[in-house]
Steps between C-alpha positions, in 0.01 A plus 500: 500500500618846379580718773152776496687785672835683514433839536309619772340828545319668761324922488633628829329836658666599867162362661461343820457189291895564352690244716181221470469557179924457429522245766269303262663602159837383667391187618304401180810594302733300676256179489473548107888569500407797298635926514288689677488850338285772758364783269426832663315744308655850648841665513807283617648583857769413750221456749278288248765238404613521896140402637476208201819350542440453893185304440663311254843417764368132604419393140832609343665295774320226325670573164162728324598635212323868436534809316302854659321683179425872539300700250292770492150522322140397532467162721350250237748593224820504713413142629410348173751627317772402738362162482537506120878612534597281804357193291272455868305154472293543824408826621387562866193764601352562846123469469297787728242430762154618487408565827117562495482149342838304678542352129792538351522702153748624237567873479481674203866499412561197563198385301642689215828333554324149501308550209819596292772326615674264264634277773344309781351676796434409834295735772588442836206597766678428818843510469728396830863598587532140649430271249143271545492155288312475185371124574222540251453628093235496325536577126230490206453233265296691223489344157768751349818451328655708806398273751794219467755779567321613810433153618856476453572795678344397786662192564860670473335739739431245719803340477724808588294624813378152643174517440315129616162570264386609201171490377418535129150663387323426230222802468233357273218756408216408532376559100703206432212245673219670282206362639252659622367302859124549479402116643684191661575370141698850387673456853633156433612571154702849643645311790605210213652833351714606739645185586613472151624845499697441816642178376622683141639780715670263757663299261621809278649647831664147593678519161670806580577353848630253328768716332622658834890347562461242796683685764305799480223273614657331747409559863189684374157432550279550177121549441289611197196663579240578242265790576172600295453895563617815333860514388689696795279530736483159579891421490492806747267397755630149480865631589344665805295178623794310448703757679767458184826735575553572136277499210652458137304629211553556088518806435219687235518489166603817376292539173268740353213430733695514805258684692249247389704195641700652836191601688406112469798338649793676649284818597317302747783351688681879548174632603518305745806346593498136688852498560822573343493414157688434193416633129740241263533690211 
């Protein structure tokens, strides 16, 4: 299995989020053996590179590779462009509390920045100077031709930070069954339905399974779950039953009817964010 991620990149604002937020960029880096580049949108300072360079002490003990990136110019811009020119494979947000609500929600630059990035993103909600396991992933197993390489993704994932579970879901709307249940002979011949859907999808996500190197699924515990519901929503609210530390998701197509096909998938899950999650682009 190729190695997913070599550059790492994290947006950092001097927030009282900063050392979480590079305690976790740090950490992540050094699991993935990957640079860490920290990408400040402001004016470059003595002070500035001071502050960053004593959160990151204990990690470049460890041997973490980084590089500090200053530039000045609006927030969305500076960070994806400096992804573009630091060849960044994962890039690292902070995701913003809505208080009124206690959900969990993507601001608006950072939506901006998800929606455009060229590389993978992942939004951290919580994020913890002192480290707290990821024991459980669960990642989507949509009918796609991106799905493989997130699958795949997961399970090096897994296999860098020790994860013991991952859980694969199979969102299946429900259009696919059409049959309308309007007596006991409609309901038999939807549930027959269903069970043949969840058979095709099982056996389509086995085959990719399949595929996965044996050591990365060593020492793992594997499930496939198929759900019947609409697409993100229902891989969201089953990673916050399930209490999953890290959800892994395709990222939107980026096509002419974009705005057609994001509010239908990804919008839902950074609307309202179950946990930390991934966006393999």
């Amino acid at each position: 299995m190729l190695k997913p991620f070599n550059h790492i990149g994290i947006g950092v604002a001097f927030s009282p989020n900063l050392k979480a937020n590079i305690s976790e960029a740090a950490r992540l880096s050094i699991f993935l053996e990957a640079k860490l580049f920290l990408i400040h949108v402001g004016e470059k300072s003595s002070n500035k590179e001071e502050k960053l360079k004593n959160f990151l002490t204990p990690f470049i003990a460890k041997n973490l590779e980084y590089e500090l990136v200053f530039k000045i110019g609006n927030p969305v811009d500076v960070i994806l462009s400096s992804s573009e020119k630091n060849k960044i494979d994962l890039l690292i947000l902070g995701a913003l509390q809505r208080e009124n609500f206690l959900t969990y929600y993507v601001g608006s630059i950072a939506r901006k920045i998800t929606r455009n990035a060229k590389c993978s993103v992942l939004l951290l909600i919580k994020p913890s100077v002192e480290r707290i396991p990821c024991e459980h992933i669960v990642v989507n197993g949509l009918q796609d031709p991106k799905t493989k390489k997130t699958i795949s993704s997961a399970f090096y994932l897994s296999k860098q930070l020790g994860a013991k579970r991952i859980t694969i879901v199979e969102e299946i709307v429900q259009k696919q069954v059409a049959i309308k249940v309007e007596d006991d002979k409609s309901l038999r011949k939807a549930t027959i339905v269903k069970e043949i859907i969840r058979r095709q999808e099982d056996t389509r996500v086995k085959q990719i399974i399949n595929d996965i190197p044996a050591n990365f699924k060593s020492n793992i515990l594997i499930k496939t779950q198929p759900i019947f519901g609409k697409r993100g929503y229902s891989i969201g609210h089953y990673a916050q039953v399930a209490r999953a530390d890290l959800l892994i998701m395709n990222a939107a197509d980026k096509t002419s009817f974009w705005d057609r096909i994001f509010p239908h998938d990804i919008e839902h899950i950074l609307t309202e964010l179950p946990t930390d999650v991934l966006i393999i682009q």
